[in-house]
Structures are given as C-alpha cells and as structure tokens.
N, C-alpha and C positions, 0 to 999 in steps of 0.2 A: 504494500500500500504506500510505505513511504518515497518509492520509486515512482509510481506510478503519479503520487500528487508532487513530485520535483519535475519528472518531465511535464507537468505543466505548469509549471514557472514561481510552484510555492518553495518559500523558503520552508523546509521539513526539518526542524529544529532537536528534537528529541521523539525515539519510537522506542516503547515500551510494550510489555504483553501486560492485560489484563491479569486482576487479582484472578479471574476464572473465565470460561472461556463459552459458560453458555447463555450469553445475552443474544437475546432475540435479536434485539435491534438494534440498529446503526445512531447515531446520535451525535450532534456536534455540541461541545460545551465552548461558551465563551466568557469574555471579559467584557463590561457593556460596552464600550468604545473601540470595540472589534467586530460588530455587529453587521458590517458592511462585508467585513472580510469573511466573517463567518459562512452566510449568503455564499458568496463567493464561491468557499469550499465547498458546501451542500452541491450546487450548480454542475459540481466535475466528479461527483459520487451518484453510481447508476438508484440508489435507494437512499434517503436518507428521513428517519420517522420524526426527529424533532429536532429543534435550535434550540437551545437552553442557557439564556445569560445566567452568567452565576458572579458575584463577588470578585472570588476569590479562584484559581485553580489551587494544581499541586507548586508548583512553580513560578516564583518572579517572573520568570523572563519568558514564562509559556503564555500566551493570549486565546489560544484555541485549541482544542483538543476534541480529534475526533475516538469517538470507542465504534469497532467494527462490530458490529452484529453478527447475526448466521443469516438473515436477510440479504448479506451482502452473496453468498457461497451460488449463487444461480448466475451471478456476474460475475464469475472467478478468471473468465475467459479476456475480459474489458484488462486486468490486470497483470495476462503472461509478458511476458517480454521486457515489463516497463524497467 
C-alpha cells in the first residue's frame, strides 16, 4: 500500500501493521487541518468506509493515517507492481 500511494505522488511517511488484522474496513484518520489532504487520499483508495478527524494521532509528525481493511482484498490486483 505504501508503494502504491508514493507512486502517486504522496509523501508515505511511516507504515506500520495493525494491532490485529481483522478490521473490516478501510478508514482514513486525520488531523483537522489535513482534511483536504485527507479527501485526497480516500480519492486514490478503490474502497474507503469513513474520514474520521480526530485531535490527536499516534504521532507529531503523522497528519493522516490510513488502516487497511479486508474490504480493500477484492482490489489487491489495483496494488501488484506499485
């Protein structure tokens, strides 16, 4: 995934694996004043179930954070090669 959203021209700052691995759904969390970029990211993700401003992340210097769903696994073909 994190290849996949550099080839299209996002800076991919940090990629972690989830605490566990069977979340339904794909989901973007943001910072509110990321909220445009946020959008953005959803836009070049074939599924995406919510935008979800929040406070705070894990991280200073993280703004946006997507968690992969199993919704995404029917599009796993959008992301060979990237």
């Amino acid at each position: 995934m994190g290849d996949f959203l550099k080839g299209k021209g996002l800076n991919v700052i940090r990629l972690t694996n989830a605490n566990r691995f069977d979340h339904a759904d794909t989901l973007i969390y943001y910072k509110k004043e990321y909220q445009e970029a946020a959008n953005k990211v959803a836009g070049l993700l074939p599924v995406v179930q919510g935008i979800v401003e929040l406070k705070h992340l894990d991280r200073q210097n993280i703004h946006i954070k997507v968690l992969i769903g199993k919704d995404v696994i029917p599009h796993n073909r959008l992301f060979e090669g990237s």
